[in-house]
N, C-alpha and C positions, 0 to 999 in steps of 0.2 A: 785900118790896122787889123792884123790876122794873126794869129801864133807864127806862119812860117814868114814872116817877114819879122819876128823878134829874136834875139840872139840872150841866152843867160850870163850874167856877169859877174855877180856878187850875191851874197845872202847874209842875213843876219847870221853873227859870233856868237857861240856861246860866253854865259858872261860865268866866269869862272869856271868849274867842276860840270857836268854833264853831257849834255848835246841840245841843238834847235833845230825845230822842221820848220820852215817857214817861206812863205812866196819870196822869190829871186828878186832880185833886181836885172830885169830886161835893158837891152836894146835896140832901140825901133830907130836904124840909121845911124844917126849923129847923138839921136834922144833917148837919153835915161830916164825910165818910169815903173812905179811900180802898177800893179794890177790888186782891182777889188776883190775878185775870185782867181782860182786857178782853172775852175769849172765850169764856167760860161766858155757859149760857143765860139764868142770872141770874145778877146781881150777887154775889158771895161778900166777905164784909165783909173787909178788911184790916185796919183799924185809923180810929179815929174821932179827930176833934179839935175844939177850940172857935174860934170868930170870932178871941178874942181870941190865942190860939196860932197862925191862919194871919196876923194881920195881924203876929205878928214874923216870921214867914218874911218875909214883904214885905219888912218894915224892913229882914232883915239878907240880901235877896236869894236867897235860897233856892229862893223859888216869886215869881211874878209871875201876877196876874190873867190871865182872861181872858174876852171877850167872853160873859154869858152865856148859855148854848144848850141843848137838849133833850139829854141824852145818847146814842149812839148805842151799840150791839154792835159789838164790833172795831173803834171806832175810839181813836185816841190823839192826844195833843196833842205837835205839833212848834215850838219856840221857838229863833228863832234870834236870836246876837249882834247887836250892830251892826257890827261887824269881819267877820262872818261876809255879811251882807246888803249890806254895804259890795261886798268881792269878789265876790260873784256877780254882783251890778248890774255891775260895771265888765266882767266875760268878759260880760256879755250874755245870761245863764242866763236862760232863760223857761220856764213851765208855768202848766198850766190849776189850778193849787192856790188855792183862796177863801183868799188871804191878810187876817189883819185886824190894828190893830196894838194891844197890849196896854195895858190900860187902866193911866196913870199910868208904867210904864216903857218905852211908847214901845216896844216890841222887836215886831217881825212875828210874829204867832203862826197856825195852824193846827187845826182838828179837823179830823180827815181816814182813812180806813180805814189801820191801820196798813200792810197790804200795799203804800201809795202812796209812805209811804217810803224805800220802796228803791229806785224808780224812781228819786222824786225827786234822792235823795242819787247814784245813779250819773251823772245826769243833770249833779247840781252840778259833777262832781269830773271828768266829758269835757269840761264850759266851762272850769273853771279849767285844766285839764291845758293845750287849747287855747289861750289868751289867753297862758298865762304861756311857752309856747312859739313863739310867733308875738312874745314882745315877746325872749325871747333870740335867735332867728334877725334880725328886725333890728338885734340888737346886734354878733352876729356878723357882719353883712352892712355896719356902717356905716352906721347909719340910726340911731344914740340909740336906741334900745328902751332900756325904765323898769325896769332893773335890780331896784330895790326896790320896783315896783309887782308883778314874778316874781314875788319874794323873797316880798310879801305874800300874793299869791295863793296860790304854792302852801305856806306854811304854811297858809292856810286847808284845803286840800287833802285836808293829809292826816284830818279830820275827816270825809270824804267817801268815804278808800277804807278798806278791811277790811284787815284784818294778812295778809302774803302774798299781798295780790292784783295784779293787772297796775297796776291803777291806781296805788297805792303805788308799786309798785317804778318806775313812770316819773315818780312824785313824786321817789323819794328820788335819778336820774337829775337830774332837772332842777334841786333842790336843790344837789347837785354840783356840779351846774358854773356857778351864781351865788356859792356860797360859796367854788369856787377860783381868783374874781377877787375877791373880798372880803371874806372870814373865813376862814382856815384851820382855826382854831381849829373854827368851827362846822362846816367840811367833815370833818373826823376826829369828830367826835361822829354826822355823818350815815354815815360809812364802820360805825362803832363800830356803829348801829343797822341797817345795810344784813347786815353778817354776822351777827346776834343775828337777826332775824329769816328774811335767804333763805340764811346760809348761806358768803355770799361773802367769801372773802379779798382784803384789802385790795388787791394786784392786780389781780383778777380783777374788783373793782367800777373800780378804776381805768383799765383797759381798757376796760368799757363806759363810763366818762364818756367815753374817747378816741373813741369810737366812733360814742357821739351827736354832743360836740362838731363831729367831721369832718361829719356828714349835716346838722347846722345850718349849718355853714360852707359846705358844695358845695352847698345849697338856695339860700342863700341871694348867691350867684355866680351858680346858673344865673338868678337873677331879675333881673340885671343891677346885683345890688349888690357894692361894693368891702370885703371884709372889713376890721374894723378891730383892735376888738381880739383876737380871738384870731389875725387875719393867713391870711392865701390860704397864702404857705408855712408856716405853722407847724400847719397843719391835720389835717396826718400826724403831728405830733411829740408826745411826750407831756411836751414841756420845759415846759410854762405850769401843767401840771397839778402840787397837792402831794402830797407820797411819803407813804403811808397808814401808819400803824404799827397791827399789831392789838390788839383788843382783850385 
């Protein structure tokens, strides 16, 4: 067995909201298998399966087809939600990736060198960081910014950044300060996850929502908009903001 005698056929679904990179389901012939690495010089068998076993993955969403293709070395299949393909499209997210879209479930899929998506995925989660901060500084500025179009976006988000990275942590920022005008409940679940992960006491994250809040609010003053909700005076104050209890 050699990569150019395997043909790509399927990959694992995303299970809900985001996307998965993950080794394909090959064909060698008649034989369905997957592979232990993508990166060895041949193929090393992982485990084999029948027609009849991948068409219930299908049925119960598991794996989803995909378009099929010669196999390559080091590459892997990236499948993204519709939720997830949703939000990118609307920040505007572009790259040069041969997206194709999967046969019968409809979902955007990829073969592509796995090294691509890390670009790609940093690439996702700088548009959404972007859009969903440019629609809260209209908000704060008095312009209607799509509160829950944030909200959506940066849950997609955090599917995009790595546990402890910058990106994250100006997700879970921006999460902040949409859920302490409209869920409290969910804004202490994100306090809850901000100190399990960086560390921060419930202050200490609530200080920096104070913090950003004010830099979205005086951004968006100096572009000659009139704050609304969160107010030109109350911009300094941390009275709008909810009292964190810890974990």
């Amino acid at each position: 067995m050699n990569w150019e005698s395997l043909e790509v056929v399927a990959a694992e679904a995303p299970m809900g909201a985001g996307y998965v990179a993950s080794r394909p389901v090959f064909r060698d012939g008649t034989s369905l298998l997957r592979v232990q690495s993508v990166e060895t010089r041949i193929p090393l068998l992982f485990s084999r399966m029948g027609d009849e076993e991948l068409q219930e993955l299908y049925s119960s969403s598991v794996m989803v087809p995909l378009p099929v293709s010669p196999a390559v070395r080091g590459y892997i299949a990236l499948v993204q939600s519709r939720p997830f393909s949703a939000a990118i499209d609307r920040a505007g997210q572009t790259d040069k990736i041969s997206w194709a879209i999967s046969p019968r479930f409809g979902l955007r899929v990829a073969y592509l060198p796995s090294a691509d998506v890390i670009t790609w995925r940093s690439r996702c989660n700088e548009a959404l960081l972007r859009y969903a901060e440019n629609e809260l500084r209209r908000d704060t500025g008095g312009r209607t910014g799509d509160l829950r179009a944030a909200e959506a976006l940066l849950q997609q988000c955090l599917f995009t950044a790595g546990k402890r990275s910058l990106g994250r942590w100006k997700t879970f920022l921006l999460l902040g300060l949409v859920y302490s005008l409209r869920d409290e409940e969910a804004a202490q679940i994100v306090c809850d996850q901000v100190q399990t992960e960086f560390g921060y006491a419930p202050e200490r994250y609530r200080a920096a929502l104070l913090k950003k809040r004010r830099e979205l609010v005086e951004s968006s003053v100096s572009n000659q908009a009139s704050p609304a909700i969160f107010g030109a005076s109350a911009c300094h104050s941390a009275a709008a903001l909810p009292s964190f209890s810890a974990s």
